[in-house]
C-alpha positions in Angstrom: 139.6 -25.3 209.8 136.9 -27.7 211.4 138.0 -30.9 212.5 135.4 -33.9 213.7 137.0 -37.0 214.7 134.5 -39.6 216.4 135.4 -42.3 218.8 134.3 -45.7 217.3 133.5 -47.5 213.9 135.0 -44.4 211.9 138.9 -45.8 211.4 141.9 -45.2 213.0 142.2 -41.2 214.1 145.3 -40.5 212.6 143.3 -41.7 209.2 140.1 -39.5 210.3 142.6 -36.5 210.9 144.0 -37.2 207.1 139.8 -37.1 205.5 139.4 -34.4 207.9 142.5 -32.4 206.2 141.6 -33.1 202.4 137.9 -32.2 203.1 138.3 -28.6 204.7 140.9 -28.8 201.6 138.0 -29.6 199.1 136.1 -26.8 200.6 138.6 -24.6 200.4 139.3 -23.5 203.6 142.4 -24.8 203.4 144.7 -22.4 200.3 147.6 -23.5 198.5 150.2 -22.7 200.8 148.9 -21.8 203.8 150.5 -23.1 207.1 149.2 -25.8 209.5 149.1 -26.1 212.7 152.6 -27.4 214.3 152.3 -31.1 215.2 152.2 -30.9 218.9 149.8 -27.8 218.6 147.1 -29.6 216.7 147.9 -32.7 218.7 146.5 -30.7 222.2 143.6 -28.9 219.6 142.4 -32.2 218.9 143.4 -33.9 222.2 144.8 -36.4 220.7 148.7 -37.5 220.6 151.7 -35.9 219.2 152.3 -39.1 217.5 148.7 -39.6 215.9 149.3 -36.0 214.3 152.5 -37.2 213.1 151.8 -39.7 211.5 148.5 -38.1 209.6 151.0 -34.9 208.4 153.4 -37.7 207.2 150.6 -39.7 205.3 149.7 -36.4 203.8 152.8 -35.6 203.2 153.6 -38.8 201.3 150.6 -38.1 199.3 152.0 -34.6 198.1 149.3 -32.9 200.0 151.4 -31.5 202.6 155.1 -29.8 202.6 157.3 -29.7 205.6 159.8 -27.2 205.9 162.5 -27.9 208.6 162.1 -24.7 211.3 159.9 -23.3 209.5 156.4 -25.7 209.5 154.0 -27.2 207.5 152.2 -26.3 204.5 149.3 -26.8 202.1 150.9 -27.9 198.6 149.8 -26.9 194.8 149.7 -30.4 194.3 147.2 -30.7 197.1 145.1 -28.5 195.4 145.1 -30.7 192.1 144.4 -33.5 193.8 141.7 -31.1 195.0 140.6 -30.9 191.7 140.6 -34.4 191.1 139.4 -35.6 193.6 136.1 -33.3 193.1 136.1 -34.4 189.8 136.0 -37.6 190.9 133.2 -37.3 193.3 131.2 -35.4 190.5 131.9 -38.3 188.5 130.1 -40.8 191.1 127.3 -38.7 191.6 126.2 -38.2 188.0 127.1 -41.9 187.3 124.4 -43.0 190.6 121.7 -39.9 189.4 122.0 -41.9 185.6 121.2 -45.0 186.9 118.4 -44.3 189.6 116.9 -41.8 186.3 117.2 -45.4 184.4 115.5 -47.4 187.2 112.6 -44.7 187.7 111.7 -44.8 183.9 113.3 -41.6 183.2 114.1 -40.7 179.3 117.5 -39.5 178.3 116.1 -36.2 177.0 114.1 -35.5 180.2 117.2 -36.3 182.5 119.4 -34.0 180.2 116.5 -31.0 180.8 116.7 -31.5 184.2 120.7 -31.1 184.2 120.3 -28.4 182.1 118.4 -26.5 185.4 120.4 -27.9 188.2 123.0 -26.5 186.1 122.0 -23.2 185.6 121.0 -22.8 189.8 
C-alpha cells in the first residue's frame, strides 16, 4: 500500500491518510478483508502521530470502510469494496459526462463520439 501525504494546501493529514486509504482501495491493492496496519505502526510508517492515524481509521470506520476488531486489528470491509464500486462508478460517471460536453463544445456529432467509445472500449 502506497501512501503520499504532502505538507501544505492538500487538507488536514488525517483526511489525506483517509483519500490515501480509499484510493490504494479503488486500485485494489487493498482486498476485502485484509488487515491494516495497527494504529501506532502506521503512525511511525508515515511519521506522523498516533492520534492522526486514529482518527483517519475511525473516519473510515464510520464510513463502513474499515472494521475494528478488539485484539485482533483492523480490516478492509465488503462494504468498502461497494463503495469501491460506487465510487468508480461515480468517477466514470464524471468523466463521460466532462468527455460529452468538451465533444459538444469541439463540434463533435453524437454518432462520431459514440464510434469513438465504441474503440476506447474495445482497447
Amino acid at each position: 500500500m502506497e501512501i503520499i501525504l504532502r505538507d501544505t494546501g492538500w487538507g488536514p493529514i488525517y483526511k489525506q491518510i483517509e483519500e490515501e486509504i480509499k484510493r490504494n482501495i479503488l486500485e485494489g491493492k487493498l482486498a476485502d478483508g485484509q488487515q491494516m496496519p495497527s494504529i501506532r505502526q502506521f503512525a511511525r510508517d508515515l511519521r506522523v502521530s498516533v492520534i492522526t492515524t486514529k482518527r483517519a481509521y475511525e473516519d473510515l470506520e464510520g464510513q463502513g470502510i474499515l472494521r475494528t476488531v478488539p485484539g485482533k486489528g483492523c480490516y478492509v470491509t465488503r462494504q468498502g469494496l461497494n463503495w469501491t464500486r460506487q465510487e468508480r462508478d461515480r468517477q466514470a460517471r464524471q468523466q463521460l459526462a466532462s468527455a460529452a460536453q468538451e465533444a459538444r463544445r469541439a463540434g463533435m456529432d453524437l454518432a462520431t463520439a459514440k464510434e469513438l467509445l465504441a474503440e476506447y472500449w474495445e482497447e
